[in-house]
N, C-alpha and C positions, 0 to 999 in steps of 0.2 A: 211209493205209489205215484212219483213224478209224474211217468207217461201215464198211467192211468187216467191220472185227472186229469193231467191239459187235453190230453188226445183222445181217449177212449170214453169217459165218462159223459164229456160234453154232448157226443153224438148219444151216446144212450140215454141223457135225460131225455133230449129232444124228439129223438124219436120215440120215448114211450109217453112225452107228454103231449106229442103229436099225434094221438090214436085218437080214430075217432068218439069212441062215448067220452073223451075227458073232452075232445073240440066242442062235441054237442053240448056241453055245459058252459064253455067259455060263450058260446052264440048266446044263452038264455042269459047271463049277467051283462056283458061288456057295454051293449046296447043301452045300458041304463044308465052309465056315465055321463056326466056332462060339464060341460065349462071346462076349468081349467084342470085339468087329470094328472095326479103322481101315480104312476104305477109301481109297485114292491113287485121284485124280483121279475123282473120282464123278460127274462130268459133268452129265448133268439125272438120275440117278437109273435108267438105266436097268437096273442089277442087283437095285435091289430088292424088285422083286417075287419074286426067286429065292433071296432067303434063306430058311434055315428053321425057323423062330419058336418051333420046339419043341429046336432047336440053340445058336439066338443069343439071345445075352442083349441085347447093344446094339447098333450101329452107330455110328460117326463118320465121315462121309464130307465127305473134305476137296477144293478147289478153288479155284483161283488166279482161274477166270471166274464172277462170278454172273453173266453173261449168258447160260454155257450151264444153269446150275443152274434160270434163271428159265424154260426150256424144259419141263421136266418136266411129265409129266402126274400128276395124283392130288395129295391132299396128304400130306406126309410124317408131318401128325400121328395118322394115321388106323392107320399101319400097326402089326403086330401085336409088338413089340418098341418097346426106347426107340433113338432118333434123334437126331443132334446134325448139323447143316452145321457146317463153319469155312471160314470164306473166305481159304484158306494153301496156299499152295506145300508140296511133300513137302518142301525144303529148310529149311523154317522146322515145324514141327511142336506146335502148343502144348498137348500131354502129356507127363505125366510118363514117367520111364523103369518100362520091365518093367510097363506097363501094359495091354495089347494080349494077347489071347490068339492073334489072326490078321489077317491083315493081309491085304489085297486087292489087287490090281491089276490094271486088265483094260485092255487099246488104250493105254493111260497113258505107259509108258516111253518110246516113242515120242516124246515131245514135251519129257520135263524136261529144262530146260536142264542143272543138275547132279546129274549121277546119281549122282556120287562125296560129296554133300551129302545127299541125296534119301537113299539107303543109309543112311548114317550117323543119319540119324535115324530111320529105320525099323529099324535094328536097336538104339537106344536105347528105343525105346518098344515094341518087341516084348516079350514074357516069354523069359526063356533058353530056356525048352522049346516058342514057339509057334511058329505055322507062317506062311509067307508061298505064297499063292496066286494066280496068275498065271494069266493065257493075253492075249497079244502076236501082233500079227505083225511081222514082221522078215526080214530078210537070208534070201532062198532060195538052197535049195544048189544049184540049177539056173544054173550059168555064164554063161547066157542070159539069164537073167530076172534075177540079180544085176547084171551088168553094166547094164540096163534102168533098174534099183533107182537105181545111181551116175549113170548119166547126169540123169535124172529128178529126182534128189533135190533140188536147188538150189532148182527152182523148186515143184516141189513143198510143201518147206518152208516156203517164203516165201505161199503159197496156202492150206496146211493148217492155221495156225494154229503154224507151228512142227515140225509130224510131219515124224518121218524112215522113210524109208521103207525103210534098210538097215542099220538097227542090230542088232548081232548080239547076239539076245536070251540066249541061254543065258552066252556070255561077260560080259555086262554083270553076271548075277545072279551068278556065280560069284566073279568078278574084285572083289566086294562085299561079302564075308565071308560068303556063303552058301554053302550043299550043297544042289544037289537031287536030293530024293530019287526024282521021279517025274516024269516029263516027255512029252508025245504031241506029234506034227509033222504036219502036213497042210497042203495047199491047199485052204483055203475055197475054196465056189463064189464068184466075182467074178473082179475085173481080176487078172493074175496078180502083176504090182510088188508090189501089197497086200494079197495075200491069203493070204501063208505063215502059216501059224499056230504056235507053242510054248502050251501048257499043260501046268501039271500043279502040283508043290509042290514046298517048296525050307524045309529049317531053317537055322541059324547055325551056319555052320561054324565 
């Protein structure tokens, strides 16, 4: 599945994580960022046009594919803040500790193979007092549509670049040395396996 991934896959995360009702959710988190921001799994970029430049100091937005990064539209050096790509898995993380004022993750957890490594260095390079911001879809509480979740997910996985499509997001954040403190649930409009939503924010517990 060589060309699959380099070639084909990269354009189909993007553009289906370029649909509008998943954008309309990046607008309602990204905005609450501020100071110095690591981004997980940053993809081609498409949160930041919705940071907010009179909030954030910098950006480092980290990922495992420059093939989806190479997607992006604009250039990164134009934008109104400082910017850093690394091309790293959440599991490998190359800053220092307590250096991070807030920390992003948006559709991401979904895919990292280790999330119990992934955590661990997110809360090393966090500040004690920063904040980690989220919005995921995962595991609906609908018996139906979960079950749909588990039969699906095999090949799903295997198609998505890795996404799982029934991880239970709130446990994962918890179960990771976090607290959150605020959190909102819905069904985006789309397919329904993919479209439960968790957002909100979460400190170190």
């Amino acid at each position: 599945m060589g060309f699959y991934n380099k070639i084909i896959l990269p354009k189909v995360i993007d553009w289906t994580c370029g649909q509008s009702p998943t954008m309309k959710q990046r607008e309602k988190v990204i905005p609450q960022a501020s100071g110095d921001v690591l981004e997980i799994g940053i993809g081609s970029g498409l949160n930041l046009p919705f940071y907010d430049a009179t909030s954030v100091k910098s950006v480092i937005g980290i990922d495992p594919s420059p093939e989806i990064w190479k997607e992006r539209d604009g250039d990164p050096d134009n934008l109104p803040f400082q910017f850093r790509y690394i091309e790293t898995g959440a599991e490998d993380i190359p800053l220092g500790n307590n250096s991070m004022d807030t920390v992003v993750v948006t559709y991401s957890l979904c895919t990292i193979p280790d999330l119990a490594a992934a955590f661990s260095e997110i809360r090393r390079t966090l500040k004690p007092d920063g904040r980690l911001i989220f919005c995921e879809h995962g595991r609906a509480p609908d018996k139906a549509v979960a079950r749909w979740q588990n039969r699906l997910n095999p090949l799903w996985k295997r198609l998505g670049g890795g996404c799982n499509l029934n991880r239970d997001i709130p446990a994962i954040i918890t179960n990771n040395g976090f607290e959150i403190t605020r959190m909102q649930t819905m069904y985006i409009p789309g397919w329904k396996p993919a479209s439960f939503n968790f957002w909100g924010t979460a400190k170190i517990g």
